[in-house]
C-alpha positions as CSV (number, residue, x, y, z in Angstrom):
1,X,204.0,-23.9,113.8
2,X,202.1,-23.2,117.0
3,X,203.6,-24.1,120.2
4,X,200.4,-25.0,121.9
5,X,199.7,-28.5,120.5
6,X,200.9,-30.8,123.2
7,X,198.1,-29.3,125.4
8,X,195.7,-31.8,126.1
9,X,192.3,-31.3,124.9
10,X,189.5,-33.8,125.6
11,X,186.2,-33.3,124.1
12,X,188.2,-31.6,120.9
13,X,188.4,-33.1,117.3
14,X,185.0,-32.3,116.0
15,X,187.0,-29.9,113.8
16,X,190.0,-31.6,114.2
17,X,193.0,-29.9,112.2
18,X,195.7,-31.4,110.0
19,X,197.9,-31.3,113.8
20,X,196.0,-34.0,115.3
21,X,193.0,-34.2,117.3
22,X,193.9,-31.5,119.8
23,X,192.1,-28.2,118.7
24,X,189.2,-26.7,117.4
25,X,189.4,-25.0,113.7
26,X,187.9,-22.0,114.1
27,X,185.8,-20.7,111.1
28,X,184.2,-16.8,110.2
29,X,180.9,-16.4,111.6
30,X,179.1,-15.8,108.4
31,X,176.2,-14.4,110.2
32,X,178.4,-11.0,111.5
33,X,177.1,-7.9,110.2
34,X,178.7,-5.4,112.4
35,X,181.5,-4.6,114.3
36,X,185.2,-4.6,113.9
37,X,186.9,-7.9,115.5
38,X,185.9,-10.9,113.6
39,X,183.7,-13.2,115.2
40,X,184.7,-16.6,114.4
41,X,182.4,-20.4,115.0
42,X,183.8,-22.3,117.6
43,X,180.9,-24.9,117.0
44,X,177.1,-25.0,116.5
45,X,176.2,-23.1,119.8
46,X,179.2,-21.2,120.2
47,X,181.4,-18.2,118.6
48,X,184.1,-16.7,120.4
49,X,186.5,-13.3,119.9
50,X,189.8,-11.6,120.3
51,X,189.6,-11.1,124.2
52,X,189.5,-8.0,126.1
53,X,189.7,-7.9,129.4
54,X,187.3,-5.2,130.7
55,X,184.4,-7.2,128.4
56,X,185.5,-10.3,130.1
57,X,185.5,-9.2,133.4
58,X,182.1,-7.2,132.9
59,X,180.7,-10.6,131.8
60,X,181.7,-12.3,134.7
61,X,179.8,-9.6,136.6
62,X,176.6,-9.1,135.2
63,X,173.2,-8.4,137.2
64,X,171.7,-12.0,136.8
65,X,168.0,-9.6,135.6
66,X,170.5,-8.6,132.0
67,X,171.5,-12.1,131.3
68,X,168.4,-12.5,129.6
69,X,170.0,-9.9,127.2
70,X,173.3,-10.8,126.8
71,X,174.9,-14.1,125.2
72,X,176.1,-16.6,127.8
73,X,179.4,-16.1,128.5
74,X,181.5,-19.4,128.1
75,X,184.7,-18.8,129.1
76,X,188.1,-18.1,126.9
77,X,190.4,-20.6,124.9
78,X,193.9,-19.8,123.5
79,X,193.7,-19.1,119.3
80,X,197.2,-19.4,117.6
81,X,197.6,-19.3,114.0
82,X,199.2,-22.2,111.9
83,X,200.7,-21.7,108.3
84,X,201.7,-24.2,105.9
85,X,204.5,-23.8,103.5
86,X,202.2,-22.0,100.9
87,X,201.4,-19.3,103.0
88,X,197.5,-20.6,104.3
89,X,196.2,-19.5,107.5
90,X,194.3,-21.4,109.7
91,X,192.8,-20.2,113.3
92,X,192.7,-23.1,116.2
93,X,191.3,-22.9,119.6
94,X,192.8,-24.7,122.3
95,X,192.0,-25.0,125.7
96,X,193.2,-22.6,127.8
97,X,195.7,-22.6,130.2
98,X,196.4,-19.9,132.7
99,X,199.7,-18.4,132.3
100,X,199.9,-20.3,128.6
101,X,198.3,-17.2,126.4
102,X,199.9,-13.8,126.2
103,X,197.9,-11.0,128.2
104,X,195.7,-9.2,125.7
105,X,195.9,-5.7,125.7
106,X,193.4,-3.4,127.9
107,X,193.6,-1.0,124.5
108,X,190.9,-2.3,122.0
109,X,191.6,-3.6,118.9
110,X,190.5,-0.4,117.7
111,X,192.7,1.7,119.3
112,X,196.0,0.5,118.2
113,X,197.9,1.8,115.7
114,X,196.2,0.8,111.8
115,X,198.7,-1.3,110.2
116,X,198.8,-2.1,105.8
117,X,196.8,-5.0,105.3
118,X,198.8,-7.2,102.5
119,X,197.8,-9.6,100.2
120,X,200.2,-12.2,102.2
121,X,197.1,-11.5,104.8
122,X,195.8,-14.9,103.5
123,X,198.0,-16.4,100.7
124,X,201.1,-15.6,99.3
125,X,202.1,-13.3,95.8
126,X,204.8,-13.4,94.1
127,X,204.0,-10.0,93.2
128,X,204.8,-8.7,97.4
129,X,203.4,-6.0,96.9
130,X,201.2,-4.2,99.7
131,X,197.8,-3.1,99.1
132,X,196.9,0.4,100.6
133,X,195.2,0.5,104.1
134,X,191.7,-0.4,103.6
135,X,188.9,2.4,103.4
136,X,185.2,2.0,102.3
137,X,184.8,2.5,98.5
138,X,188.1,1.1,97.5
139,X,188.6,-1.6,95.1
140,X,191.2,-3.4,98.2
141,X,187.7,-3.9,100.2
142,X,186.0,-5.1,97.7
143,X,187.0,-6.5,94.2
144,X,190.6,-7.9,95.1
145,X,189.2,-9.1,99.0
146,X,187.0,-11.3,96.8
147,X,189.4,-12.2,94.4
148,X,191.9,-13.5,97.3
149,X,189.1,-15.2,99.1
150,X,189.1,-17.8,96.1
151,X,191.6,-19.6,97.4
152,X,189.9,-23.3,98.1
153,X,190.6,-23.6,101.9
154,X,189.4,-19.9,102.5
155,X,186.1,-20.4,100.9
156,X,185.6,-23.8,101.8
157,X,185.3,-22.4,105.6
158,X,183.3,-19.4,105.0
159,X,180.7,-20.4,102.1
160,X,177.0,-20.6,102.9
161,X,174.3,-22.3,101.5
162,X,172.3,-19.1,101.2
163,X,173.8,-16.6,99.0
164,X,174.7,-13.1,100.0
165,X,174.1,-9.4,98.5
166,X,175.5,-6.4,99.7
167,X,173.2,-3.5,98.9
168,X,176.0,-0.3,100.0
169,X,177.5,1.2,96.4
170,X,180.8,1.4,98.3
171,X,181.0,-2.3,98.5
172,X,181.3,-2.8,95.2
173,X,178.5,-5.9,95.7
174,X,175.5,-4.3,94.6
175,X,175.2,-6.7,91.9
176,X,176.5,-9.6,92.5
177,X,175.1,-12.6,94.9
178,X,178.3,-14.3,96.9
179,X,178.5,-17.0,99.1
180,X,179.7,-15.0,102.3
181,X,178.6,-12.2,104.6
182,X,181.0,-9.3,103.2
183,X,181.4,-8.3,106.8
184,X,182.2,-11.3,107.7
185,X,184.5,-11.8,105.6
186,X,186.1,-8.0,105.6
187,X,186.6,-8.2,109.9
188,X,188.4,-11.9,109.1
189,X,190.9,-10.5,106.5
190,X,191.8,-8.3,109.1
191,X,192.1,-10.1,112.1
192,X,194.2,-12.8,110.6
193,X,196.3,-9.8,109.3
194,X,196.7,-8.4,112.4
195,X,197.9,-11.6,114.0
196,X,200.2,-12.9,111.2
197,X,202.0,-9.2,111.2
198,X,202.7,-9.5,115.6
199,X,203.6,-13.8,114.8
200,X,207.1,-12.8,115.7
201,X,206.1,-11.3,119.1
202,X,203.3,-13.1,120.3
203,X,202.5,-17.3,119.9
204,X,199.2,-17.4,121.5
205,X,196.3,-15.1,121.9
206,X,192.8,-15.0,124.4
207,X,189.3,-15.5,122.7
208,X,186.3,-15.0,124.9
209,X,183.8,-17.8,124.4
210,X,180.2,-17.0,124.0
211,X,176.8,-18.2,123.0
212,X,175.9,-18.4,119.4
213,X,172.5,-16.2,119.8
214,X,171.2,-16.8,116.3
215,X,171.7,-20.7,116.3
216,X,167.9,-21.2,117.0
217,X,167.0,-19.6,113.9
218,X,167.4,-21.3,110.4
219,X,167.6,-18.0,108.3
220,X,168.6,-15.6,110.8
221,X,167.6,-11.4,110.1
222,X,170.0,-9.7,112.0
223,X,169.8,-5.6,113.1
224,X,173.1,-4.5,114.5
225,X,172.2,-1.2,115.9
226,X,174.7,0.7,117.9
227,X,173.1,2.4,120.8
228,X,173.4,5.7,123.1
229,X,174.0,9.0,122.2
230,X,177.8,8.5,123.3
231,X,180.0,6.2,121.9
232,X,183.2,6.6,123.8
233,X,184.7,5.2,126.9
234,X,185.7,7.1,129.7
235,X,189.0,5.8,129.3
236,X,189.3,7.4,125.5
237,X,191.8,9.7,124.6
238,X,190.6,13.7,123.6
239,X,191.6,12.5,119.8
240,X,189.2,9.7,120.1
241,X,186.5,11.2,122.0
242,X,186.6,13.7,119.6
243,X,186.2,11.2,116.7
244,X,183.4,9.6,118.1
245,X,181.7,12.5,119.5
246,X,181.5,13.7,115.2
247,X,180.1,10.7,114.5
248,X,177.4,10.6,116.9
249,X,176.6,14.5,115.5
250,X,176.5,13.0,111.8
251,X,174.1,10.1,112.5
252,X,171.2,9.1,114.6
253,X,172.9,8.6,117.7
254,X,172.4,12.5,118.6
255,X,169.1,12.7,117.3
256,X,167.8,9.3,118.3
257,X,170.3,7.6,120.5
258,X,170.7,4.6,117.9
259,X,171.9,3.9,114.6
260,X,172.0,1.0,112.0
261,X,175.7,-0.9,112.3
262,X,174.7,-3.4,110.3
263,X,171.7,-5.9,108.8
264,X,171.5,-8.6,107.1
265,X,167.8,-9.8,105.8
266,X,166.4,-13.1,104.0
267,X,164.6,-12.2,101.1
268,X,161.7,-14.7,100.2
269,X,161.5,-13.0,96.6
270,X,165.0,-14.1,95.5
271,X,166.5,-16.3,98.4
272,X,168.9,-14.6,99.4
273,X,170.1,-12.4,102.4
274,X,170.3,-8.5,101.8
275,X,173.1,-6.5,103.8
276,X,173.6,-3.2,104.8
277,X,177.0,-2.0,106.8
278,X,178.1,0.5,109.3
279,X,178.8,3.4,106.5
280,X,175.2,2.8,105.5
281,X,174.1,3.4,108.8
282,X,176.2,6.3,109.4
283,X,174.5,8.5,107.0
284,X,171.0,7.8,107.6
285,X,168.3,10.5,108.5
286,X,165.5,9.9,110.8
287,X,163.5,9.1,108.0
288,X,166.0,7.3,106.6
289,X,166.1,5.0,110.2
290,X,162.9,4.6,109.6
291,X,163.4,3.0,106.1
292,X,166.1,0.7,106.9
293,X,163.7,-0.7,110.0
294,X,160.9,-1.2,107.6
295,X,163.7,-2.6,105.1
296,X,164.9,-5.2,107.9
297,X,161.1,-6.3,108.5
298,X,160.3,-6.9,104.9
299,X,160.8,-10.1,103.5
300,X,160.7,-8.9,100.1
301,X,157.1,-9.6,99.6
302,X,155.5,-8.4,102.4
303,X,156.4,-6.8,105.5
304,X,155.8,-8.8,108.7
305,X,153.7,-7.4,110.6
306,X,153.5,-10.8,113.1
307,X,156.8,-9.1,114.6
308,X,156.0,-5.6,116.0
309,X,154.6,-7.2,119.0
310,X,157.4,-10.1,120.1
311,X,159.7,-7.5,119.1
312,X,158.0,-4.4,121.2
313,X,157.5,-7.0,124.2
314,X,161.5,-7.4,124.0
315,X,162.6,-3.9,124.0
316,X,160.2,-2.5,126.5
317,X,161.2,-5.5,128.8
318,X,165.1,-4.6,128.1
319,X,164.1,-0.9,129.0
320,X,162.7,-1.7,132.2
321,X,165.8,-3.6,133.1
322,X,168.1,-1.1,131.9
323,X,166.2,1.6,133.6
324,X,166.9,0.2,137.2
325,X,170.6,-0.6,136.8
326,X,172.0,2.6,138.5
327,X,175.8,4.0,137.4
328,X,175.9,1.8,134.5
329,X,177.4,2.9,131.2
330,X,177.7,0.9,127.7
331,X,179.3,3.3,125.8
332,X,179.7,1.7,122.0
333,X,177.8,-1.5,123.0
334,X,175.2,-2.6,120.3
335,X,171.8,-4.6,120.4
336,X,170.9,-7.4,117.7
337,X,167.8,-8.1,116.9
338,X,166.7,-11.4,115.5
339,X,164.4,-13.1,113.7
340,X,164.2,-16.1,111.6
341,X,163.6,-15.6,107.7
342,X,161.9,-18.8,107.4
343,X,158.9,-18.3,109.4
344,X,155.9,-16.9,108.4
345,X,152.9,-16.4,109.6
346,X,150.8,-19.4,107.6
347,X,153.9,-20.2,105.5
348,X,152.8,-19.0,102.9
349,X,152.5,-15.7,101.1
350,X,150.4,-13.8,98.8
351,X,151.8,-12.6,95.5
352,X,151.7,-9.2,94.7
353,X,151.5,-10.4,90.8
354,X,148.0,-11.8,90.0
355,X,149.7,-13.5,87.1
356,X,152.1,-15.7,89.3
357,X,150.8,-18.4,90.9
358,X,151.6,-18.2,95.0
359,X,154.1,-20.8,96.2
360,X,155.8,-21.5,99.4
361,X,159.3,-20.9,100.0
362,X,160.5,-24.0,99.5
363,X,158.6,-23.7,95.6
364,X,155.4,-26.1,96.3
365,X,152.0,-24.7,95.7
366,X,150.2,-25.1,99.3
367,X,147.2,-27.6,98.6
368,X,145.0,-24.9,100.0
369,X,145.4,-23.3,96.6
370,X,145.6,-26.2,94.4
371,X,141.7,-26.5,94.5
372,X,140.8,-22.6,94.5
373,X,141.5,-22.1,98.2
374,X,141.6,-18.9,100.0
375,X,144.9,-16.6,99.6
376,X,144.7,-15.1,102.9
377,X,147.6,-16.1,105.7
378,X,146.2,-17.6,108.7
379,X,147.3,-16.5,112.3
380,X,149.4,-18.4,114.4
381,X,151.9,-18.5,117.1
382,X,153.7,-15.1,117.4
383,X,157.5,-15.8,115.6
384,X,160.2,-16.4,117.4
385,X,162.6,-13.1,118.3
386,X,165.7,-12.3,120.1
387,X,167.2,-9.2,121.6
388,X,170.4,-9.2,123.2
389,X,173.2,-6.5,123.9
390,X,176.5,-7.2,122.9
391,X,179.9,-5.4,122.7
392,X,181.1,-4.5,126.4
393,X,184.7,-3.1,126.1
394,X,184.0,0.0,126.6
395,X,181.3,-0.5,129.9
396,X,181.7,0.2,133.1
397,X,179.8,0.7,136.4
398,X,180.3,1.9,139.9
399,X,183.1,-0.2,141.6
400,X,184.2,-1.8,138.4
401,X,187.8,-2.7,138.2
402,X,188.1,0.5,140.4
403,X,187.2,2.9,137.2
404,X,187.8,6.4,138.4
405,X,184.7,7.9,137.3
406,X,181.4,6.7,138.9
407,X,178.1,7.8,137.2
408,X,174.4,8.4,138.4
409,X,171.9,7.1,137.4
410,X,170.7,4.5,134.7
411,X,172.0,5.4,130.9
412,X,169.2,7.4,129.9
413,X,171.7,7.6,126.4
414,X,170.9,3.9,125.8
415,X,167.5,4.4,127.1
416,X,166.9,6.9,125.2
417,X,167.5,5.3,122.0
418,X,165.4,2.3,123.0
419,X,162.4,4.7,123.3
420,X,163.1,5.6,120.1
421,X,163.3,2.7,118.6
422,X,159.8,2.1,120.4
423,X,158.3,4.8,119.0
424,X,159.4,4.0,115.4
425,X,158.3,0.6,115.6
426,X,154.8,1.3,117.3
427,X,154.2,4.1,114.6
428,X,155.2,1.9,111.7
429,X,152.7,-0.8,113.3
430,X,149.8,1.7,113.5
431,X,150.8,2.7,109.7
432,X,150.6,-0.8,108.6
433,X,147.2,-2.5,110.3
């Protein structure tokens, strides 16, 4: 049992645990689609993370001009684990307290050594036996994850109201609708494996706090796309400079300074959300960038063209930032971009099928229609759209926490893939007036 729970808590209880009304039970963010630490709800307006301290301090010290990019940064909580006697997991939050919470790390999560990921991750067998470490294609990632996820308490914390479907054939989804982000889900198993296998050393651990940026939106579209044409740190090891150096040469981060980590889009066709994951991405052409943009802006019946311009307005305006912030470097950050699935530009739609009659989302006919109206959506306000960088462990600048190497100059890498994602967007506009 955790040793944090005579910490006083105030304003906690809304998820109140079976400890009393001291913590916060933290849930998976259902709406992750990239990445590789799980991103867990803290509440309605906030998620939080496994801490890292050069992300936290470069939080604390960004340019006021980027924090129109970036989530808010909330501050950090202590996260222990608690078990019961059958072997359940459960994440809390607490407040923290300084001293309280081991240290995290400098190394990223990705850095340390890979450890087996058992079944025990998240429920006890009888069976004990280990499952192999966990690569992209294998039946441990994806038949038996979903088979252990079953378990009442698990799914009662990650299920949506909006089924999911994975689209990647190494997922092992591609035909079946589930009521979690397989991301999600995949990053969570992890983490809580990763904590459960240090329980012996290590009682507490540091979560940063930050702003839920998709809590505006009802049905929230989300692009993960990692950007620059470098992806590691200047602190990275030859072996892992090396690694990501490869898989900058095998994707679109050398040819366009981005690639797809990740997307998740609400299809009005079938109502549900389509996914795509970081493997995906890492074997896409140029033309095949281009398809999984035009994939992310189609709602299944149309593609909306009502958000090349909010979207354009945001990325040239993130540009111009970018461009005038001298010596700084995001090496592996991403940018999300967002939209909400449930807006549209008239609400309605016209069906491609003459034979079926055209309904709104929510199944009605519009009354427009019901006496021989016109088909044809009206204009209105432009859709709502976010843009916002994310993912700073591996950023730096000049003076930062005394890194040794200073750079010139704005990252023309990151820039660089924003002006291509410009040009992608403004061409598939001009293809599709």
């Amino acid at each position: 049992m955790c040793v944090c729970q005579t910490m006083e808590v105030g304003k906690y209880g809304k998820n109140a645990t079976r400890s009393g009304d001291r913590g916060v039970l933290l849930e998976p963010f259902i709406h992750q689609v990239g990445g590789h630490s799980s991103m867990m709800r803290y509440d309605d307006h906030t998620v939080c993370k496994p801490l890292i301290t050069r992300e936290q301090r470069f939080y604390e010290s960004l340019p006021p001009e980027m924090k129109e990019f970036t989530p808010e940064y909330k501050g950090v909580v202590s996260v222990c684990f608690e078990g019961d006697s059958d072997g359940y997991i459960n994440l809390v939050a607490y407040p923290y307290v300084e001293n309280e919470a081991l240290e995290q790390d400098d190394m990223p999560e990705r850095d340390q050594p890979r450890r087996k990921h058992s079944r025990r991750s998240l429920h006890r067998s009888s069976s004990g036996t280990e499952h192999k470490e966990e690569k992209p294609g294998l039946a441990s990632d994806s038949t038996e994850s979903i088979q252990e996820s079953k378990s009442p308490r698990v799914d009662l914390h990650i299920h949506s109201d909006v089924p999911f479907q994975m689209l990647d054939g190494n997922s092992g989804l591609s035909s079946e609708k589930i009521s979690y982000n397989p991301w999600s889900l995949r990053c969570h198993k992890q983490q809580l494996s990763r904590m459960r296998s240090e329980s012996k050393d290590r009682k507490l651990y540091k979560f940063l706090l930050l702003e839920n940026v998709v809590h505006h939106f009802k049905l929230p579209c989300v692009l993960d796309l990692k950007m620059g044409t470098r992806q590691h740190g200047d602190d990275a090891s030859e072996e892992k400079a090396a690694r990501q150096m490869k898989k900058c040469e095998q994707s679109t981060s050398a040819t366009l300074g981005v690639r797809v980590c990740g997307m998740q889009v609400y299809q009005l066709d079938t109502g549900h959300y389509l996914c795509r994951n970081k493997y995906y991405g890492r074997g896409l052409s140029i033309e095949g960038f281009r398809n999984a943009l035009y994939q992310y802006l189609h709602n299944g019946i149309e593609l909306r063209k009502d958000l090349f311009e909010p979207v354009l307005a945001k990325l040239r305006s993130l540009k111009a930032v970018l461009e005038r912030q001298a010596s700084y470097r995001f090496y592996s950050s991403s940018l999300l971009i967002i939209y909400d699935g449930k807006d549209s530009r008239a609400g309605t739609f016209v069906e491609r099928r003459p034979e079926m009659r055209l309904k709104r989302v929510d199944g009605s006919v519009p009354e427009s229609l019901q006496d021989g109206g016109s088909t044809e959506p009206s204009s209105s306000a432009q859709p709502k759209v976010d843009v916002r960088m994310i993912d700073f462990a591996h950023s730096t600048f000049k003076g930062f926490r005394d890194d040794p190497t200073v750079h010139d100059g704005p990252d023309m890498g990151y820039v660089f893939g924003l002006e291509s994602l410009i040009n992608i967007m403004e061409q598939m506009r001009e293809e599709n007036q």
